[in-house]
TORFIDO-851281 format. One record per residue: residue in three letters; residue number from 1; z negated, x, y negated of N, C-alpha, C, O in turn. Coordinates in steps of 0.2 Angstrom, whole numbers, plus 5000, padded with zeros to 4 digits. Last residue first. Layout:
<fitors>
FITOR resn resi n.pz n.px n.py ca.pz ca.px ca.py c.pz c.px c.py o.pz o.px o.py
FITOR  ALA  NUM    Z    X    Y     Z     X     Y    Z    X    Y    Z    X    Y
...
</fitors>
This chain:
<fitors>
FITOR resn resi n.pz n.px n.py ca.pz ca.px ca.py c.pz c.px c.py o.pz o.px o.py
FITOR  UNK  195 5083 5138 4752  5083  5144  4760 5080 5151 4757 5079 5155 4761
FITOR  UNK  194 5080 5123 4748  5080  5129  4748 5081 5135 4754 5078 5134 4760
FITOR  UNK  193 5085 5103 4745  5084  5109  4747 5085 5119 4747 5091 5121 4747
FITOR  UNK  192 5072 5093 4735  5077  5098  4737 5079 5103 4741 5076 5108 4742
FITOR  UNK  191 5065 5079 4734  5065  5084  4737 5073 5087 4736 5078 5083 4737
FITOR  UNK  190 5062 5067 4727  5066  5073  4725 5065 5077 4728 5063 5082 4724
FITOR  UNK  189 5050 5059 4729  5053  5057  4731 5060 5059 4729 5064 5055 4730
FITOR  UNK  188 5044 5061 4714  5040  5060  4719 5047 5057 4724 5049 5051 4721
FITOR  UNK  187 5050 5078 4704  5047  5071  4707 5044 5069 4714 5043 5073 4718
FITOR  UNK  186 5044 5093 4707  5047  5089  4711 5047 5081 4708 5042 5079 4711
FITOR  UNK  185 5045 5110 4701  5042  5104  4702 5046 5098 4704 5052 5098 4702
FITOR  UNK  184 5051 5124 4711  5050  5119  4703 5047 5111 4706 5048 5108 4712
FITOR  UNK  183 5043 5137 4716  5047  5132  4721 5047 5127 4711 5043 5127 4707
FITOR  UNK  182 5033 5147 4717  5040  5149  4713 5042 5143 4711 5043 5143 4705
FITOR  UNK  181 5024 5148 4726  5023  5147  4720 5030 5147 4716 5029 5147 4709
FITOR  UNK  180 5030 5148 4739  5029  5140  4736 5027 5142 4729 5029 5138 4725
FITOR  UNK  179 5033 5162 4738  5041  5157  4736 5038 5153 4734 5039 5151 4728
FITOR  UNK  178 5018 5167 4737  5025  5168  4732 5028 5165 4731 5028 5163 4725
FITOR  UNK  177 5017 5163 4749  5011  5159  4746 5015 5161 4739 5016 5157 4735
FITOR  UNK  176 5023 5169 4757  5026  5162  4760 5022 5162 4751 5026 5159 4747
FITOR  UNK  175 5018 5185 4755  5025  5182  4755 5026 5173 4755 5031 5170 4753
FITOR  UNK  174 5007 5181 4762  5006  5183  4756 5013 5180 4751 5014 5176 4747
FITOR  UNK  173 5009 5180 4776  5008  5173  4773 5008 5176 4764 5009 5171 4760
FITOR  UNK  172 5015 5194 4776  5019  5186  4777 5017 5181 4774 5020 5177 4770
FITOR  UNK  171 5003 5202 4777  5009  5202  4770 5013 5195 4770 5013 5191 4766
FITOR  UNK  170 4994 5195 4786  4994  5194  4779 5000 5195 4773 5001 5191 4768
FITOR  UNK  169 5005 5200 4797  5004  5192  4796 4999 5194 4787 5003 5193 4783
FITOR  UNK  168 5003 5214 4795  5010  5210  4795 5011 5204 4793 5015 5202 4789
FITOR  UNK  167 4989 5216 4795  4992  5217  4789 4997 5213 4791 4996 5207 4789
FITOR  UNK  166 4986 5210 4810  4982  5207  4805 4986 5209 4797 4986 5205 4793
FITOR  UNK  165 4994 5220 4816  4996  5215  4818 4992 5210 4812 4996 5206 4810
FITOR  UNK  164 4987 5233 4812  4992  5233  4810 4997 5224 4810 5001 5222 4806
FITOR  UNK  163 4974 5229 4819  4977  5230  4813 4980 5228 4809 4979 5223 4806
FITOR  UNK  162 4980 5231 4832  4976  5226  4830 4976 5224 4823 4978 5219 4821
FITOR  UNK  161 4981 5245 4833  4989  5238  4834 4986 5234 4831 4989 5232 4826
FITOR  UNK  160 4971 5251 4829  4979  5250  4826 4981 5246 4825 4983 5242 4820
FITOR  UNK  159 4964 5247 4842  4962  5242  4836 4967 5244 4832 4968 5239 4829
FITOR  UNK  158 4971 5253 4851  4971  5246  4852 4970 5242 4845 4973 5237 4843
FITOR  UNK  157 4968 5268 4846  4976  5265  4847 4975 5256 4846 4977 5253 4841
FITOR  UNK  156 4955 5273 4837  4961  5270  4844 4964 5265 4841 4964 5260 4837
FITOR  UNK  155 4955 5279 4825  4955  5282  4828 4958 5279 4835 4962 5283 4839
FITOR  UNK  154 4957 5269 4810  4954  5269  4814 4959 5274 4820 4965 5274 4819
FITOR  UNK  153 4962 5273 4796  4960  5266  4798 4957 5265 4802 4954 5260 4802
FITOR  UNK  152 4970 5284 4798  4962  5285  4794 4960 5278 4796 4954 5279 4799
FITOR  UNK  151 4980 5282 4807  4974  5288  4810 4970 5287 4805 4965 5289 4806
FITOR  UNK  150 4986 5266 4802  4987  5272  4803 4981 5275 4806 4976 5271 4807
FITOR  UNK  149 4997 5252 4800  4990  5254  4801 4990 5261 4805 4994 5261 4810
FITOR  UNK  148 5010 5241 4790  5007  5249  4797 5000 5251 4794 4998 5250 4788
FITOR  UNK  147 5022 5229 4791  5014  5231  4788 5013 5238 4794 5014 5239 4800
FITOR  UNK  146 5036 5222 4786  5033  5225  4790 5025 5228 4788 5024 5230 4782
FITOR  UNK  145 5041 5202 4787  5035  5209  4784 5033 5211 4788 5030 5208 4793
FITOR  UNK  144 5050 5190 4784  5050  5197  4788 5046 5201 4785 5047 5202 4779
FITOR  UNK  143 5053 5175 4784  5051  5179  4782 5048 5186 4786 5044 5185 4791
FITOR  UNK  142 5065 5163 4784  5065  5165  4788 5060 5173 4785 5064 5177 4782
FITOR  UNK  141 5063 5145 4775  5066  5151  4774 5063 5155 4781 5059 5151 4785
FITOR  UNK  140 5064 5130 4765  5066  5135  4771 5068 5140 4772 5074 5141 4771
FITOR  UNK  139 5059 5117 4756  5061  5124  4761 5059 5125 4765 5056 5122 4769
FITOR  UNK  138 5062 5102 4758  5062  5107  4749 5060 5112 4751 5055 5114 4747
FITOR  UNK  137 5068 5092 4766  5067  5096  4766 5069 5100 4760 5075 5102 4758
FITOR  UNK  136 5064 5074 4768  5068  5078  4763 5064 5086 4766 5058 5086 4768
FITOR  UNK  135 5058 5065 4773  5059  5067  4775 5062 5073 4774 5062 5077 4779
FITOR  UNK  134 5048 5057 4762  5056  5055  4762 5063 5057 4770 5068 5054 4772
FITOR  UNK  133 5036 5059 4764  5038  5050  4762 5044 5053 4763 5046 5051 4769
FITOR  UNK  132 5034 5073 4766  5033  5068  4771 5035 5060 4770 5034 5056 4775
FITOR  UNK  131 5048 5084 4765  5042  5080  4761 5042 5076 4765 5047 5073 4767
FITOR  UNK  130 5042 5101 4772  5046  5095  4772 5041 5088 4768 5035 5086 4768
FITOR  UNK  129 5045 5117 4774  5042  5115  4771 5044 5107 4769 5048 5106 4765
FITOR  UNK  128 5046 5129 4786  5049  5124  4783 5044 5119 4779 5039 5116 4782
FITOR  UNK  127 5048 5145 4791  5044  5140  4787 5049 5136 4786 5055 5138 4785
FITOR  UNK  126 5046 5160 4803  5051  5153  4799 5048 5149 4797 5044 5148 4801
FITOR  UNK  125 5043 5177 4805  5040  5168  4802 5044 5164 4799 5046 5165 4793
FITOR  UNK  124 5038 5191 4811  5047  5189  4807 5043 5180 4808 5040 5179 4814
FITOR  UNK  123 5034 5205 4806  5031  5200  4809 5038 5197 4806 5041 5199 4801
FITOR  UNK  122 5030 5221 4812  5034  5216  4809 5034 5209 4811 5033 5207 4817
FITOR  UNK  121 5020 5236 4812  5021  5230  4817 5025 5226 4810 5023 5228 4804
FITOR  UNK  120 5016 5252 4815  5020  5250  4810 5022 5241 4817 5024 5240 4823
FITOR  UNK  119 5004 5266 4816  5008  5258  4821 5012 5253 4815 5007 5251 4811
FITOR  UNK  118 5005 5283 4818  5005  5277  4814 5008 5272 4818 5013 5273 4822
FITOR  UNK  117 5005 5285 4831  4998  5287  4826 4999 5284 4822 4995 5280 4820
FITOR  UNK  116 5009 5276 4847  5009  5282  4839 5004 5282 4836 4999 5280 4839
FITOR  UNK  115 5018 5265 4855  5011  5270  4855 5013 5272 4848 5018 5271 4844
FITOR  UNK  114 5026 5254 4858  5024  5256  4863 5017 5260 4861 5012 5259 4863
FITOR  UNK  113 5024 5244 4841  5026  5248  4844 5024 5249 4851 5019 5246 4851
FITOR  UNK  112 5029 5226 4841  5025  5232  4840 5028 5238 4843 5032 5237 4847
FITOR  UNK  111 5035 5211 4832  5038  5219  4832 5033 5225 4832 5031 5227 4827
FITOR  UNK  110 5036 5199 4835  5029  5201  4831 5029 5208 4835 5026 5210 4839
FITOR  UNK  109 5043 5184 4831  5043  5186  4833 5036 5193 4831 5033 5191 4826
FITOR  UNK  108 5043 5169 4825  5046  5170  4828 5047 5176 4833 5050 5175 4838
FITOR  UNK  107 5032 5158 4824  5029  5164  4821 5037 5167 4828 5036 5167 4834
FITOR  UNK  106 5033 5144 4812  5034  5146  4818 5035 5156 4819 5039 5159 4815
FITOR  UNK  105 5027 5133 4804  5028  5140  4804 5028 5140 4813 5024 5137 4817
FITOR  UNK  104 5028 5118 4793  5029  5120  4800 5031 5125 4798 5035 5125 4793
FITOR  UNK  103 5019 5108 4781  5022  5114  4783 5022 5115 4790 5016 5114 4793
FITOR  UNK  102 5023 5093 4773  5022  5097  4778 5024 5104 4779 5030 5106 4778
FITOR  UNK  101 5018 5085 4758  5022  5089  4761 5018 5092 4768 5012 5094 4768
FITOR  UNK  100 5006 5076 4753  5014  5076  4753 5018 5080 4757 5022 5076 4760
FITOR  UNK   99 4994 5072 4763  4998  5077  4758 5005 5075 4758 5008 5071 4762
FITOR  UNK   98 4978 5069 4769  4985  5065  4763 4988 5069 4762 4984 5073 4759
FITOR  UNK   97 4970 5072 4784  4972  5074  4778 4977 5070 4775 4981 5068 4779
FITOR  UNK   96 4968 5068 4798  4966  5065  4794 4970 5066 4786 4973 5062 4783
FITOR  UNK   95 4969 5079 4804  4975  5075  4806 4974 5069 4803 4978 5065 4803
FITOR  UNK   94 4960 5089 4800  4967  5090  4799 4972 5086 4801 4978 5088 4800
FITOR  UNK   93 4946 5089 4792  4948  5083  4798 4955 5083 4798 4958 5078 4797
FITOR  UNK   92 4943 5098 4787  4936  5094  4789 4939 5091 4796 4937 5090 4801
FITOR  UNK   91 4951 5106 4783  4949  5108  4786 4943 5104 4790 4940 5106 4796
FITOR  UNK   90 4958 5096 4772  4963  5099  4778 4957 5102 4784 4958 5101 4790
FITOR  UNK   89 4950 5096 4763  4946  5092  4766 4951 5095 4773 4948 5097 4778
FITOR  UNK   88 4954 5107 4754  4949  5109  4759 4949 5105 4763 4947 5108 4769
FITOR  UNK   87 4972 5105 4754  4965  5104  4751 4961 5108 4756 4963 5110 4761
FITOR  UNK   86 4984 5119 4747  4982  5112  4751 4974 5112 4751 4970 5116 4748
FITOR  UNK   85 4986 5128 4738  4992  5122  4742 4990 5117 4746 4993 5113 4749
FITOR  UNK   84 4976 5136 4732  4977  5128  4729 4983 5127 4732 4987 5124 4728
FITOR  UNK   83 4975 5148 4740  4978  5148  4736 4981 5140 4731 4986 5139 4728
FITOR  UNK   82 4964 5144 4750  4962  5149  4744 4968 5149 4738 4967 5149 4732
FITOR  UNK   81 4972 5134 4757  4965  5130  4753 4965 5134 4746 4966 5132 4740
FITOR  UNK   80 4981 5143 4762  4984  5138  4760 4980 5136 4754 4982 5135 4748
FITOR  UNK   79 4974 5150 4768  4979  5152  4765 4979 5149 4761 4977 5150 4755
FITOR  UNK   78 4968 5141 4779  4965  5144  4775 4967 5147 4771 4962 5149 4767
FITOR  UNK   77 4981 5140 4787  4977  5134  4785 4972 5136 4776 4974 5134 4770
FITOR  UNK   76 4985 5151 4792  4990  5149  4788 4985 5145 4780 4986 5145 4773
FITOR  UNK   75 4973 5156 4800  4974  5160  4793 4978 5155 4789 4977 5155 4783
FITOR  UNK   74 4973 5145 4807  4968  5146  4805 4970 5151 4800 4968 5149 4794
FITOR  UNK   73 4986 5149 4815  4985  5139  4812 4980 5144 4805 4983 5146 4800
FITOR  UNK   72 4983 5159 4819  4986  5159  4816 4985 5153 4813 4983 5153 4807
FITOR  UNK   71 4973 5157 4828  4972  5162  4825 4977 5160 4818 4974 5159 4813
FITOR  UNK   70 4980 5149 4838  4974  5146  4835 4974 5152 4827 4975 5149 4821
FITOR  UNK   69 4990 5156 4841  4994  5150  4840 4987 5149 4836 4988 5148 4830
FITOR  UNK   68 4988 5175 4842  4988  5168  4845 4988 5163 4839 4987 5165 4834
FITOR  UNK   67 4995 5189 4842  4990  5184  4838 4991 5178 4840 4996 5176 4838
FITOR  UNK   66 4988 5203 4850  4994  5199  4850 4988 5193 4846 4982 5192 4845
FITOR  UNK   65 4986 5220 4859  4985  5214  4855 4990 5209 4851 4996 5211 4849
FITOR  UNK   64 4990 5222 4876  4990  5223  4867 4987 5218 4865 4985 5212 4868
FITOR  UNK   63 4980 5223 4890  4989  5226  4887 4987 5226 4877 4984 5229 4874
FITOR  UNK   62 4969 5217 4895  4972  5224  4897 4978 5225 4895 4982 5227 4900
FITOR  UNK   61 4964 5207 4887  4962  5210  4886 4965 5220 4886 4965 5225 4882
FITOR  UNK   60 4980 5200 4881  4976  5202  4887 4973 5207 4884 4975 5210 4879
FITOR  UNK   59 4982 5185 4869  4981  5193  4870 4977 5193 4876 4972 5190 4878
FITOR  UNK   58 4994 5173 4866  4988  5175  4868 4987 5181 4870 4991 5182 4875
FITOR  UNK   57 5007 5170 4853  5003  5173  4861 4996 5175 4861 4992 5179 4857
FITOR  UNK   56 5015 5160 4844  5009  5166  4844 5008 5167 4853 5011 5163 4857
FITOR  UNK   55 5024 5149 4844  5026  5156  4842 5020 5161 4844 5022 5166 4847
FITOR  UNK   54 5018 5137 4830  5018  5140  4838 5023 5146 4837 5026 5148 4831
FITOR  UNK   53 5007 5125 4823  5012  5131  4823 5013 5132 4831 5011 5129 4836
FITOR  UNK   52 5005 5108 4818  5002  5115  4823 5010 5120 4823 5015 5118 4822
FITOR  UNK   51 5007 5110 4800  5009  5106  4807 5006 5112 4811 5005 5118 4810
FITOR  UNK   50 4998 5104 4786  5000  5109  4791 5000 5109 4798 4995 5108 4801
FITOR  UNK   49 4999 5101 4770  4996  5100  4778 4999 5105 4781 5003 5109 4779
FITOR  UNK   48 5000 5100 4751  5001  5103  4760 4998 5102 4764 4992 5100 4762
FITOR  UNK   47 4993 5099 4741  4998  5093  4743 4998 5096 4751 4997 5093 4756
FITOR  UNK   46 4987 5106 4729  4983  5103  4735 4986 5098 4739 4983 5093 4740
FITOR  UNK   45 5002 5106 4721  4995  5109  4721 4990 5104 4725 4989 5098 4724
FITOR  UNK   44 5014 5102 4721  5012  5105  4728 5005 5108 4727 5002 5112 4731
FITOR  UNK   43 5016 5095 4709  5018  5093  4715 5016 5097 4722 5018 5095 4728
FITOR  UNK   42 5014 5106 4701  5008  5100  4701 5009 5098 4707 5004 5097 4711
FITOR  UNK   41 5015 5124 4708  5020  5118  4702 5016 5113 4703 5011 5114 4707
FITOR  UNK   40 5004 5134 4709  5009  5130  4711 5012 5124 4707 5008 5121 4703
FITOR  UNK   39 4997 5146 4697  4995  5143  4703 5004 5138 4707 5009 5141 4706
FITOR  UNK   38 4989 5151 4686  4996  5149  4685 4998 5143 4692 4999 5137 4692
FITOR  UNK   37 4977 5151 4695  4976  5149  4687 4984 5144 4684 4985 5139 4681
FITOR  UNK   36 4980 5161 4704  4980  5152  4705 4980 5148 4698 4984 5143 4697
FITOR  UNK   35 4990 5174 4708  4988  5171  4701 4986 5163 4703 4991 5158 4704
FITOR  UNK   34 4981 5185 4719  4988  5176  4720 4986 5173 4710 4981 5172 4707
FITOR  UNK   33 4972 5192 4721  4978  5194  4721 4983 5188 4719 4989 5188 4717
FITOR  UNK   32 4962 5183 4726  4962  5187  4719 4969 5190 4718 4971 5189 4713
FITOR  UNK   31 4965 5179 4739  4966  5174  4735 4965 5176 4727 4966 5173 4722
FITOR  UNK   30 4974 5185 4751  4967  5188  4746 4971 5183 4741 4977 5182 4739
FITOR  UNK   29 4976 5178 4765  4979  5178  4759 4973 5180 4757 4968 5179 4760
FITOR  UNK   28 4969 5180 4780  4968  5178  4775 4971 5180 4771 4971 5186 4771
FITOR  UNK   27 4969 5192 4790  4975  5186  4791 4974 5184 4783 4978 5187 4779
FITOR  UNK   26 4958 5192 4796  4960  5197  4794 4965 5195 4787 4965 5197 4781
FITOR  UNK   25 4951 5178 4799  4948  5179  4793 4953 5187 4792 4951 5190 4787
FITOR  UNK   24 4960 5179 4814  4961  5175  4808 4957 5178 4798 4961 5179 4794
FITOR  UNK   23 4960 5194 4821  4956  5189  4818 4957 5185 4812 4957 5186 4806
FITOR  UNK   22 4969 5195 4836  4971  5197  4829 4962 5192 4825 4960 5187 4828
FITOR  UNK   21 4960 5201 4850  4966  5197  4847 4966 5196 4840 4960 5196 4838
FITOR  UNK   20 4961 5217 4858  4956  5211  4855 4962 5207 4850 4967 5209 4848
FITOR  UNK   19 4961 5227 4873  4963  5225  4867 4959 5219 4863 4954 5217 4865
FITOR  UNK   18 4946 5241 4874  4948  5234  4877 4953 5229 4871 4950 5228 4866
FITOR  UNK   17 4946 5257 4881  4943  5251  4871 4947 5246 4877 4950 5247 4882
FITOR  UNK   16 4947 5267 4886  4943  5263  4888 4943 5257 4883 4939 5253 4883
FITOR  UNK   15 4957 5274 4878  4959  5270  4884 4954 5267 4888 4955 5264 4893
FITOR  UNK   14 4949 5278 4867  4956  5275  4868 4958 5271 4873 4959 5265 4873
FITOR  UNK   13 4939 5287 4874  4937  5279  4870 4942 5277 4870 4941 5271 4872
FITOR  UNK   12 4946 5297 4880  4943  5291  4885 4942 5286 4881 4944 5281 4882
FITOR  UNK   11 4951 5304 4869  4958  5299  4872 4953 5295 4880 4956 5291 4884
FITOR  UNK   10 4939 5308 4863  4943  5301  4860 4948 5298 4866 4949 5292 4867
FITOR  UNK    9 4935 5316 4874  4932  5310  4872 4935 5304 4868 4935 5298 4869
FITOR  UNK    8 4945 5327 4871  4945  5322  4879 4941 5315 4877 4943 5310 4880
FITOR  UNK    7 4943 5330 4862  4950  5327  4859 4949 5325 4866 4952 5320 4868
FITOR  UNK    6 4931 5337 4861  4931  5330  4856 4940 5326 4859 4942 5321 4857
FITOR  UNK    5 4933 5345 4870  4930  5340  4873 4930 5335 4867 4928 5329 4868
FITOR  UNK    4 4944 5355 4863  4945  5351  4870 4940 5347 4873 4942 5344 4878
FITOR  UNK    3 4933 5358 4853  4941  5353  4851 4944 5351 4858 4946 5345 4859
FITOR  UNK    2 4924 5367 4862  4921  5362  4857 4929 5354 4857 4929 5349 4860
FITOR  UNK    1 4934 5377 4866  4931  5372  4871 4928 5366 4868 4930 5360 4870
</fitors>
């Protein structure tokens, strides 16, 4: 009787929980993880901006969790600062900022499951990285990361998906903060392009 009213009680906190929308700060690139020291080629070290994104959805309380267009700006943004591709000031006054290069991300889709124990979500992200005196596009690519959040993480389903939605988008931006590291140094006015 005991195990029949804990297992009634979870599946009412389940379905009482209310969905909640991804939290930017989940999102955050771990900037300990990122060699900065090595960091980005000179030419993309605090050079980036960042175009309004789109792509994201805004979350119903009464359906799933979903990561909205702010949410995401704001992890990309902040990504960006921790791992030296773009400056801080980007945060004071974002339409103000100097950079050389532009980044547009478009969050093209965001693969959840209907239900489970384990929630496995995919985030699939087009970047383009463009340089702004020339027009020159020096990347572009199409990035897929899947992330899951399981029964020890937490016991309802809503904040899973929630989770699971905040790991997808970090591994991605983790993933993007990789290639620009990779990317070789540019003259000014030499953009190349990559896929």
């Amino acid at each position: 009787m005991l195990r029949f009213t804990v297992l009634a009680a979870l599946l009412l906190a389940t379905l009482g929980a209310c969905a909640q929308p991804a939290s930017y700060a989940a999102m955050v690139v771990d900037a300990q993880a990122v060699d900065t020291a090595r960091g980005p080629a000179p030419s993309y070290r605090e050079t980036l901006v960042v175009a309004p994104v789109s792509g994201g959805k805004e979350t119903s309380p009464l359906w799933t969790s979903q990561v909205g267009n702010a949410e995401f700006q704001e992890a990309l943004t902040r990504s960006l600062i921790a791992t030296k591709l773009a400056s801080a000031n980007i945060l004071l006054n974002p339409s103000a900022a100097n950079g050389r290069y532009r980044l547009e991300a478009v969050l093209q889709n965001l693969q959840q499951p209907l239900m489970g124990f384990d929630m496995t979500v995919t985030a699939t992200v087009a970047y383009k990285l463009t340089e702004i005196a020339t027009g020159m596009v020096v990347y572009e690519s199409t990035l897929v990361t899947p992330a899951t959040a399981t029964m020890s993480d937490t016991m309802i389903a809503v904040e899973r998906l929630k989770l699971a939605n905040e790991k997808a988008i970090r591994a991605n931006l983790t993933k993007l903060v990789g290639e620009l590291y990779a990317l070789p140094d540019q003259p000014a006015g030499g953009g190349q392009r990559s896929s």
